[in-house]
C-alpha positions as CSV (number, residue, x, y, z in Angstrom):
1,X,0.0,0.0,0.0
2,X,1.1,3.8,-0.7
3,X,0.1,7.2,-0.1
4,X,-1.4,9.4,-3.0
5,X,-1.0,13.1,-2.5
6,X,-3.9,15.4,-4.3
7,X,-2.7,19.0,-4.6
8,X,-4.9,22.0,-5.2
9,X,-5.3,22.1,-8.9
10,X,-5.1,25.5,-11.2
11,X,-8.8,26.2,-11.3
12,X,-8.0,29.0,-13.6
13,X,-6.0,31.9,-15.3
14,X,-4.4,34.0,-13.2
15,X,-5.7,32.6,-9.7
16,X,-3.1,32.1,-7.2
17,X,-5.2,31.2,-4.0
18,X,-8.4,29.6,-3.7
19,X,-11.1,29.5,-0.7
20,X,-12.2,26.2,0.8
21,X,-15.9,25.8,0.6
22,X,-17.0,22.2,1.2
23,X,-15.9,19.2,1.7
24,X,-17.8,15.5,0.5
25,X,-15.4,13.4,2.4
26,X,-14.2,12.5,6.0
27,X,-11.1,11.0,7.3
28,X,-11.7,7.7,6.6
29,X,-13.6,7.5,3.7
30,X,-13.6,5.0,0.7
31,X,-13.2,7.3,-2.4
32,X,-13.6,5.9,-6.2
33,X,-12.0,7.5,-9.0
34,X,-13.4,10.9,-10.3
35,X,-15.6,10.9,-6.7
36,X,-15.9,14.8,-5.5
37,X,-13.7,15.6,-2.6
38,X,-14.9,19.2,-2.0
39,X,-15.4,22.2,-3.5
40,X,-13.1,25.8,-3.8
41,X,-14.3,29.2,-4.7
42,X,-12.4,31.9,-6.4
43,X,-13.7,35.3,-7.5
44,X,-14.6,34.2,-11.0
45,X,-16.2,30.2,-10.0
46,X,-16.8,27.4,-7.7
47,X,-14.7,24.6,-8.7
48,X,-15.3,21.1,-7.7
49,X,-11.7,18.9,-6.9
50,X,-12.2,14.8,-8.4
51,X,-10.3,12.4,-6.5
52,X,-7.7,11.0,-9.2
53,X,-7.9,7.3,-7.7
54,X,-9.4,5.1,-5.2
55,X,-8.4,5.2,-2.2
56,X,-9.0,5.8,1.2
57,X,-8.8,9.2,3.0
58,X,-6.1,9.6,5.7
59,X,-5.9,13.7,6.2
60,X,-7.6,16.6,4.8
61,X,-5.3,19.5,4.8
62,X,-7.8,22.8,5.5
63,X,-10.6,23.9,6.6
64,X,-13.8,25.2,5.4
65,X,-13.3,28.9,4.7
66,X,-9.4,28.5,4.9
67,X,-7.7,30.3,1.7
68,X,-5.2,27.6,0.3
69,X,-2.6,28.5,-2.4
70,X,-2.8,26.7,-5.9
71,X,-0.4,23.6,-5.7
72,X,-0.6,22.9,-1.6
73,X,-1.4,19.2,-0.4
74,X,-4.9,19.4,0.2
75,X,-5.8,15.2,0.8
76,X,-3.5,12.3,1.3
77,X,-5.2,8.6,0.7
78,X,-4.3,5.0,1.3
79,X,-3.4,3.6,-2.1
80,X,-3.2,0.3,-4.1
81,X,0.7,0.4,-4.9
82,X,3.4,2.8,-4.2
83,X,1.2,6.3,-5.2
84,X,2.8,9.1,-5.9
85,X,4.9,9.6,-2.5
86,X,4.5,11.4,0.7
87,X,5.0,14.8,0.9
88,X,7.5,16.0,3.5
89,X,5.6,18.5,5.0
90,X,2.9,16.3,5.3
91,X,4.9,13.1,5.9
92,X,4.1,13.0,10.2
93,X,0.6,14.7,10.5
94,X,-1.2,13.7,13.6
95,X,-4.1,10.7,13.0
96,X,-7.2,12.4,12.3
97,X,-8.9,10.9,15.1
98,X,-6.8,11.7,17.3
99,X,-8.6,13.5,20.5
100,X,-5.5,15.5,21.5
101,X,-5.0,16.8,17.6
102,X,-8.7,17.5,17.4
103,X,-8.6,19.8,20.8
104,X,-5.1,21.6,19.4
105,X,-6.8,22.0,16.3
106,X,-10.6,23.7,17.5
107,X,-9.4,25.0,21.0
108,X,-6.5,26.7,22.3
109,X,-5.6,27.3,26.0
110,X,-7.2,30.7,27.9
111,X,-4.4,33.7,27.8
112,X,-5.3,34.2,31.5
113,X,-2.8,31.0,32.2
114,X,0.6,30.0,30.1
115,X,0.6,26.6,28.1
116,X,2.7,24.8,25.9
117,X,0.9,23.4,23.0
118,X,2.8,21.3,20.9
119,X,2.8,21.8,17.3
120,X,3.9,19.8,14.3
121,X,5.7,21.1,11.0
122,X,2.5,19.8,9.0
123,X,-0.5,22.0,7.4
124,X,-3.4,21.8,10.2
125,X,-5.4,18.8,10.1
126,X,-9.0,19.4,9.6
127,X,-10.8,18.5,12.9
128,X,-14.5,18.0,12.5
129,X,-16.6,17.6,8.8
130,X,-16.8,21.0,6.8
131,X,-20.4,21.3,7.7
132,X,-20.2,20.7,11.4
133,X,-21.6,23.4,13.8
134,X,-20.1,24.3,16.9
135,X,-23.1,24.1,19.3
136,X,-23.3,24.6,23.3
137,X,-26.2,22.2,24.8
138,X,-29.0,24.2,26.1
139,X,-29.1,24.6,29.7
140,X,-31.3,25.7,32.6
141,X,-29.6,27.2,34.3
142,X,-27.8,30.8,33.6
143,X,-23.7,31.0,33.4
144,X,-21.7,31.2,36.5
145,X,-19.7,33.7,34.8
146,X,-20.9,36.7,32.5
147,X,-21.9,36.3,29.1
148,X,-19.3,35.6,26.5
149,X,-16.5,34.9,28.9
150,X,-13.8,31.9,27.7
151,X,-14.0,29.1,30.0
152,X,-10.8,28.6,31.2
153,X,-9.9,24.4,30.8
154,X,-6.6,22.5,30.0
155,X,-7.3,20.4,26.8
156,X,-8.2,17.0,28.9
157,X,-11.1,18.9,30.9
158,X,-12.4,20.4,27.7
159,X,-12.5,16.5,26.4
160,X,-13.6,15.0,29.2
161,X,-17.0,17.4,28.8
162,X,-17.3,17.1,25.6
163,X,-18.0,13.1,26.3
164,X,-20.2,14.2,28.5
165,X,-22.3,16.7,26.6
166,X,-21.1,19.2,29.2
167,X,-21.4,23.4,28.7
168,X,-18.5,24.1,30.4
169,X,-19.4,27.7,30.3
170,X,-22.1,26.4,32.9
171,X,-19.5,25.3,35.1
172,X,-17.9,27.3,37.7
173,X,-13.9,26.8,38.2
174,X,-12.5,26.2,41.4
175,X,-8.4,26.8,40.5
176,X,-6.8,29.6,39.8
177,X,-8.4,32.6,38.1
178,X,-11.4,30.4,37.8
179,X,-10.4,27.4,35.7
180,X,-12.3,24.4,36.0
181,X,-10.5,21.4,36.6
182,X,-11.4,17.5,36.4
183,X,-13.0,17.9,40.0
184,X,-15.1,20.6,38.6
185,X,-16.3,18.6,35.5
186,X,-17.3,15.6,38.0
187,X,-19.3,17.5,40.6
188,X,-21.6,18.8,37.8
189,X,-22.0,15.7,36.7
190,X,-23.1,14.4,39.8
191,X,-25.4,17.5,40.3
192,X,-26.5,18.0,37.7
193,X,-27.4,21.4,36.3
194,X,-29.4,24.0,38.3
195,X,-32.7,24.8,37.3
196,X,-33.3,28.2,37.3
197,X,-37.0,28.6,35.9
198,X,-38.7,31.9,35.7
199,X,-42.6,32.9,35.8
200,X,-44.8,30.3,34.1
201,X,-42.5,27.2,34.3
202,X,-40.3,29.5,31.3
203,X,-36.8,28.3,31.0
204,X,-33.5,30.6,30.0
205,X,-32.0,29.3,26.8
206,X,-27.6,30.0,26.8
207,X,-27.2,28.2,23.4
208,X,-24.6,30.0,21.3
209,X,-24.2,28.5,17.7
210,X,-21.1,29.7,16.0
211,X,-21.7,30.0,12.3
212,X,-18.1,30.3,10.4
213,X,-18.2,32.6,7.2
214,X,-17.7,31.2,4.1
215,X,-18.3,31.0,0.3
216,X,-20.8,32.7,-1.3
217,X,-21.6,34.1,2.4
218,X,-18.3,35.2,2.8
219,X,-18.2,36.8,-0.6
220,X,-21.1,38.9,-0.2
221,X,-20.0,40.1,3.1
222,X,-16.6,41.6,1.6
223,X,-18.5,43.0,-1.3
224,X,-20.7,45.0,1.2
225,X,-18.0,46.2,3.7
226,X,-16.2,47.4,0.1
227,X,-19.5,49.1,-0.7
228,X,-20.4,50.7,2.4
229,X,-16.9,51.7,3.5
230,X,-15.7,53.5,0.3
231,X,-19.2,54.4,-1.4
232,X,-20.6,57.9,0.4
233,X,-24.5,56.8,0.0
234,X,-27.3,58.9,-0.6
235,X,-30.7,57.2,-1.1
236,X,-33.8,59.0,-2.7
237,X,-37.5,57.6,-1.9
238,X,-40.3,58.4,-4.5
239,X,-43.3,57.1,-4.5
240,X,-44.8,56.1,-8.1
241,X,-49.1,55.2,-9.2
242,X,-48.5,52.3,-10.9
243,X,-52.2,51.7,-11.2
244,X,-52.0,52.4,-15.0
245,X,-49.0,50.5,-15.3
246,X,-50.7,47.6,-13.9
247,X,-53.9,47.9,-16.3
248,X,-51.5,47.8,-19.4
249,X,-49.3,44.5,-17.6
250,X,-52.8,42.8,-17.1
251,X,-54.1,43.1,-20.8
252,X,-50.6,42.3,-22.3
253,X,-50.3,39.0,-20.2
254,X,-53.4,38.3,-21.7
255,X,-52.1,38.4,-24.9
256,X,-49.5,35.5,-24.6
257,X,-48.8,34.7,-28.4
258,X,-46.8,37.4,-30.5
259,X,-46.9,37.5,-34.2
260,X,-44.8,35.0,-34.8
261,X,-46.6,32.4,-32.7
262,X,-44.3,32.2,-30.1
263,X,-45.1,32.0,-27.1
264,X,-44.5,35.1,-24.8
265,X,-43.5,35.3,-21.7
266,X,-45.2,37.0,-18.4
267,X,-44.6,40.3,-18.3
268,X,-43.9,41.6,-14.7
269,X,-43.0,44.9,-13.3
270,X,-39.3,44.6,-13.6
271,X,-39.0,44.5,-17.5
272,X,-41.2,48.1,-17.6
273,X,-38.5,49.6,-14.9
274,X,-35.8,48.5,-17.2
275,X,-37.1,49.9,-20.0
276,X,-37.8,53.2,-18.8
277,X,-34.3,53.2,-16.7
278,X,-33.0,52.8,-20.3
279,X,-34.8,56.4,-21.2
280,X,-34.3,57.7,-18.1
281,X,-30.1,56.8,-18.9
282,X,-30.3,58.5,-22.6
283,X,-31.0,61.7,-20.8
284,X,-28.1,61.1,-17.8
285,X,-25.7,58.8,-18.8
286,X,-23.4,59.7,-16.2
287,X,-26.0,57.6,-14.0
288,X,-24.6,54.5,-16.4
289,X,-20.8,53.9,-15.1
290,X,-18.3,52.6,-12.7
291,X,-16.2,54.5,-10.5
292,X,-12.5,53.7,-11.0
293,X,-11.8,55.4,-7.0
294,X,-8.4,54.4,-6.9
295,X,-7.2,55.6,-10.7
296,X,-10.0,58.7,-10.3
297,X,-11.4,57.6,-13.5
298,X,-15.4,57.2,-13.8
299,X,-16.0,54.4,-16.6
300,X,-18.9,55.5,-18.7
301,X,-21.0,53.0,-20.5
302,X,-22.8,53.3,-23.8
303,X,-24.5,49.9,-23.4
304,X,-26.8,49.4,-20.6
305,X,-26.1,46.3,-18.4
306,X,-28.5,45.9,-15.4
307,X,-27.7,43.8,-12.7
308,X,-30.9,41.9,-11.0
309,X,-30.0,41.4,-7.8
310,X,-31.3,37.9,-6.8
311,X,-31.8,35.8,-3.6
312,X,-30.8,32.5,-3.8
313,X,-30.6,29.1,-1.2
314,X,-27.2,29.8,-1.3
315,X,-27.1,33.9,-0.9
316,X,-27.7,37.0,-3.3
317,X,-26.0,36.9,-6.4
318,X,-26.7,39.4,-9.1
319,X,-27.2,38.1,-12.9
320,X,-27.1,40.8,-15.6
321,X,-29.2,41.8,-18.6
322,X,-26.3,42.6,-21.1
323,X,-27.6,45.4,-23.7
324,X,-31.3,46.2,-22.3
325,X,-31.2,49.4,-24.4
326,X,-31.6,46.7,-27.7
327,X,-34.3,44.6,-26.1
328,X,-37.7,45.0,-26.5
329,X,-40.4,44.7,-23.0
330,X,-40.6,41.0,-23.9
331,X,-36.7,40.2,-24.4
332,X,-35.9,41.8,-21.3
333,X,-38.4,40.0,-19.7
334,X,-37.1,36.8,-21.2
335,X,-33.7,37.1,-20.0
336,X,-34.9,37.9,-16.7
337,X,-36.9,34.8,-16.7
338,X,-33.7,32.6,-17.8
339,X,-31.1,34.7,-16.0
340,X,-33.4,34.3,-12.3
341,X,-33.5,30.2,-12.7
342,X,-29.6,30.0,-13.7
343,X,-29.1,32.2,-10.9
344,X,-31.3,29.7,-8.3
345,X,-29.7,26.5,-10.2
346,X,-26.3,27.9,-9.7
347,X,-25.9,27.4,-13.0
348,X,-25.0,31.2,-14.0
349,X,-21.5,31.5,-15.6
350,X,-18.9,34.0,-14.9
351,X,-19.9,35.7,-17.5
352,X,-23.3,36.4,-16.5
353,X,-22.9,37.1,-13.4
354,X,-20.3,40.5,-13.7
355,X,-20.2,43.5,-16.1
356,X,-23.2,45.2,-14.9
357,X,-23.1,49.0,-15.3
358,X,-26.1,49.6,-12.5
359,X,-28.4,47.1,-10.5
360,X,-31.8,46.7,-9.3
361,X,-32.6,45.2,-6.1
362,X,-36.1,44.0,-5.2
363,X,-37.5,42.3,-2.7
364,X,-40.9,41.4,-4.1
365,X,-43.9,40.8,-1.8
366,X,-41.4,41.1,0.5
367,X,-40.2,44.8,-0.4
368,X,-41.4,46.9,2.5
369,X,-42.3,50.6,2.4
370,X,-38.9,51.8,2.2
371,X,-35.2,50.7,1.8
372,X,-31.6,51.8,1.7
373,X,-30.5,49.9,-1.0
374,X,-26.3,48.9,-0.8
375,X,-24.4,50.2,-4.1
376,X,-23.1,46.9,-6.2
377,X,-19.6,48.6,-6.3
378,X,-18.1,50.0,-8.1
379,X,-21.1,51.2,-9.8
380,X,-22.2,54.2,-8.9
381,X,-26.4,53.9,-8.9
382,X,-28.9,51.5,-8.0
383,X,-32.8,50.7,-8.1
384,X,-34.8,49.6,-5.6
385,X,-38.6,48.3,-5.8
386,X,-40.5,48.2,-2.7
387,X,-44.1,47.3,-2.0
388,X,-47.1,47.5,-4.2
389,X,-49.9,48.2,-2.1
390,X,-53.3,49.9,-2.8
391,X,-53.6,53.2,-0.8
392,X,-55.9,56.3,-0.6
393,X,-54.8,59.0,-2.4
394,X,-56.3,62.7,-3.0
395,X,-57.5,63.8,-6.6
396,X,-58.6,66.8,-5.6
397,X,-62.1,66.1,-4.4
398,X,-62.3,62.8,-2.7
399,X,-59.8,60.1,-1.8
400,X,-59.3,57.1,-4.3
401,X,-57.9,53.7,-4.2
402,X,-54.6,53.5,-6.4
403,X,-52.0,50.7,-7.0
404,X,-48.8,52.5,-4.9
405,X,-45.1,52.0,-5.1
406,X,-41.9,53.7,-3.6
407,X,-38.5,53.3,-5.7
408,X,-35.6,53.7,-3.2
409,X,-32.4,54.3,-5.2
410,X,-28.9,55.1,-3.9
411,X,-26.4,56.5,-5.5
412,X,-22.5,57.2,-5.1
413,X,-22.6,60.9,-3.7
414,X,-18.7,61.5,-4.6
415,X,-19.9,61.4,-8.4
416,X,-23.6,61.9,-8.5
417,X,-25.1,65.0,-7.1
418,X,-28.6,65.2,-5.2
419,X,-30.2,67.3,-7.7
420,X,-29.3,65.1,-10.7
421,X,-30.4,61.8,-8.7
422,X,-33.7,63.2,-8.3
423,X,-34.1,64.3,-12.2
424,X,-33.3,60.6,-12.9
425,X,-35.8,59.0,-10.2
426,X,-38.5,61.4,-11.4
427,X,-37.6,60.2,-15.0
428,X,-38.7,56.8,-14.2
429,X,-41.7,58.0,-12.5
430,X,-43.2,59.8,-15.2
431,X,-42.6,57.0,-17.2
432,X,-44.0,54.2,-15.2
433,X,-47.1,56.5,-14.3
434,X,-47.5,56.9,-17.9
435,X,-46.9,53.6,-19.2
436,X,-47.3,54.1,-23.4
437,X,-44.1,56.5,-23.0
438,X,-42.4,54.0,-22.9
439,X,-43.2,52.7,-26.2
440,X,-42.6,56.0,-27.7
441,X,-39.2,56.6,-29.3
């Protein structure tokens, strides 16, 4: 038998690094050939790594969410034959199921008390399955120390409760500086936890799930704290009668075959709002860019790329119409139709999934009254589509029920002034209020 090193493959042009998203397999596993390991993600995909041979897994070098460098040992298995060698950094890891590795690898001693941990040459072993949770059991009773403290515990305590199904957060420490020792762990056992209940028999609930960042997750999250910490915001709230825009969506959806015989699709409000953000961009194309803030160059587009920002299982992710100033109601309604599903499926490519030159974000039925909609950087304006709700409004004699709906919109204040962000927003409403503009060239 041998060992068969698999190394991070080039997963594409110009990557160096890639993040560690999933992994299929445990220490211990029986892999066939061309069986999925796990899973990396760069900035352009999510790649998935084959296993090259069967064989039997003995060490998974990272973790899920750790960044690993293209061409670093990422599994070792148990091979038919001689393999393809051991690497030497990799040569002595620590057994996986090792109880001592696993506690070096998840816990390290409190900074209240020197320790010595031993440590070994190798990359760090992966101690648990990619999708395990780090979960305190519920107790009764509340902590004998304040919220959020570290229990203080050598390695063998922490174990020993662990077995047990012990909080040790719910246990008080009797050595110095309040650590909790074996004697500790076996009183509370004995015991038993304290309960604590309050009016009605109601019973305090200390859980704490810790939820590591990664992927898409992870993603998103830097693309917001770039967007928010270098993008000066300033959002404008209109509110926009879409009851006429609604009586001319009802009788074209009636209308589903075009003259061709096609079928057509259903029309709904987004393809109107991209058609008259088109108009509304003829008039103020500055609105239609990117913002270059490190060079001090503003990228102005001719064509129109709208980004739909969509919620998936997985996280938002924001497919874009390419060139919705040469689509029709119907083709921009198409595309937003196929480019919603691939974006569910995770099937949207690279290349539908960047070169927007502005976004809009909705949130449906789900849209609220008002939002503050985050910039898709570095773009410099975005969209957003609250509510529709029928309200009373005034004509001047009496109060009437109309179809209501507020557009929030932000938009970079370091390149696009108040005055012109309202001229563009009050585009779009006079051309959703009064719908056959937009058919007018």
């Amino acid at each position: 038998m041998g060992e068969h090193v698999i190394k991070l493959p080039d997963v594409g042009e110009g990557v160096a690094e890639a993040e560690l998203v999933e992994w299929n397999v445990k220490v211990g596993d029986l892999v066939r050939e061309d069986s999925v390991l796990g899973a990396v993600m760069t900035d352009k995909a999510t790649v998935e790594i084959p296993s090259p041979t069967d064989g039997e897994v003995l060490w998974l070098g990272a973790e899920v969410g750790d960044t690993v460098a293209i061409g670093s040992p990422i599994v070792r298995l148990k091979v038919a034959g001689d393999g393809n060698g051991v690497e030497s950094d990799t040569a002595t890891a620590k057994p996986e199921n090792s109880p001592k590795a696993d506690l070096a690898a998840v816990e390290e001693p409190a900074r209240s008390e020197p320790a010595v941990v031993a440590k070994s040459p190798e990359p760090k072993p992966v101690s648990k399955p990619a999708s395990a949770k780090v979960l305190a059991k519920p107790a009764s009773s509340g902590a004998p120390r304040p919220e959020g403290e570290r229990p203080i515990a050598s390695p063998a305590v922490r174990q020993r409760a662990k077995e047990a199904g012990i909080d040790l957060r719910q246990i008080a420490g009797s050595g110095p500086a309040g650590r909790i020792t074996h004697e500790d762990v076996e009183a509370f056992l004995v015991r038993g936890p304290q309960t604590a209940g309050t009016a009605g028999g109601l019973i305090r609930n200390n859980t704490v799930e810790d939820i590591k960042v990664v992927g898409l997750r992870r993603k998103i999250a830097e693309k917001m704290s770039l967007s928010k910490s270098r993008i000066p915001h300033i959002t404008y709230v209109e509110e926009i009668d879409v009851s006429a825009l609604e009586e001319l969506r009802a009788s074209l959806n009636k209308d589903k075959r075009a003259a061709n015989g096609l079928e057509r699709p259903k029309l709904t409000i987004l393809p109107f709002l991209m058609r008259a953000m088109v108009k509304a961009i003829a008039e103020q194309p500055q609105l239609n860019a990117v913002f270059d803030d490190e060079a001090g160059i503003v990228h102005q587009h001719g064509g129109v790329h709208i980004g739909m920002a969509a919620q998936t299982p997985n996280g938002l992710v924001v497919p874009v119409v390419k060139h919705a100033e040469a689509r029709d109601l119907w083709d921009c309604a198409a595309e937003v139709i196929r480019l919603a599903e691939a974006g569910r499926s995770g099937a949207a490519t690279r290349e539908e999934l960047s070169g927007s030159t502005i976004t809009i974000t909705s949130l449906g039925a789900m849209g609220g009254v008002a939002t503050t909609p985050v910039i898709n950087h570095p773009e410099v304006a975005i969209v957003g589509v609250n509510k529709m709700m029928v309200r009373p409004v005034w004509d001047g004699a009496q109060f009437i029920p109309r179809k209501m709906m507020n557009l929030s919109s932000s938009f970079d204040h370091r390149v696009i002034d108040g005055w012109d962000a309202a001229v563009f927003v009050q585009r779009i409403k006079a051309l959703l209020e009064t719908p056959a503009l937009i058919f007018m060239d």
